[in-house]
N, C-alpha and C positions, 0 to 999 in steps of 0.2 A: 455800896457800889460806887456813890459818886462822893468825894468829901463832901461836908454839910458846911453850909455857910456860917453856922454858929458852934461853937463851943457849944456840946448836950449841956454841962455841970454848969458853965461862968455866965455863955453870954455873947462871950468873946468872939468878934468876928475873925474867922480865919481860913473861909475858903478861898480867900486873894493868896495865898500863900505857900497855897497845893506846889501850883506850875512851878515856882522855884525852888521849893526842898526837894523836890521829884530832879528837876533838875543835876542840881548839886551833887545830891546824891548818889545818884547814878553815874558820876561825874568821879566818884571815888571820893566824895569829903565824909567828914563824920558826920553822922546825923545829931551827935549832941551839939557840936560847935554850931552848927547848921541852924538848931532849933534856934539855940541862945543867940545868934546874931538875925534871925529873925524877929525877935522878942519874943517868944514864946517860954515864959518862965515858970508858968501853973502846970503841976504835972496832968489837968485834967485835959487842957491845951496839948500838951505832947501826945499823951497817949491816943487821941484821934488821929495824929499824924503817923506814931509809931504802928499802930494796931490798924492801918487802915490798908484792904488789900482791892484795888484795881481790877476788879471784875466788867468794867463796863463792855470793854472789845468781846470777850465773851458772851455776855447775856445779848447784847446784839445782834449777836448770828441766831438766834431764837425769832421765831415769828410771835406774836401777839394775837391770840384767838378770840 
């Protein structure tokens, strides 16, 4: 729901990094130029950015029992 602040596989910190490929992206760039001028070069790194879907707006309208 929310990126994670680490890389699951490396380690790698890379929830600083959400807010600007969301950005960009959205923006119309490519998401692979995107990644690679982030520094994001481990495909284990990418794939949390490519595979990650923005559910937070939604599960928010849910109450907590």
């Amino acid at each position: 729901m929310m990126i994670p602040v680490r890389c699951f596989s490396c380690g790698k910190p890379i929830g600083h990094l959400w807010e600007e490929y969301k950005k960009r992206v959205e923006s119309g760039e490519d998401p692979k130029k995107v990644l690679d001028e982030l520094g994001l070069k481990r495909y284990c790194c990418r794939q949390v950015f490519l595979g990650h879907v923005d559910l937070i707006d939604t599960v928010a309208k849910y109450k907590k029992f």
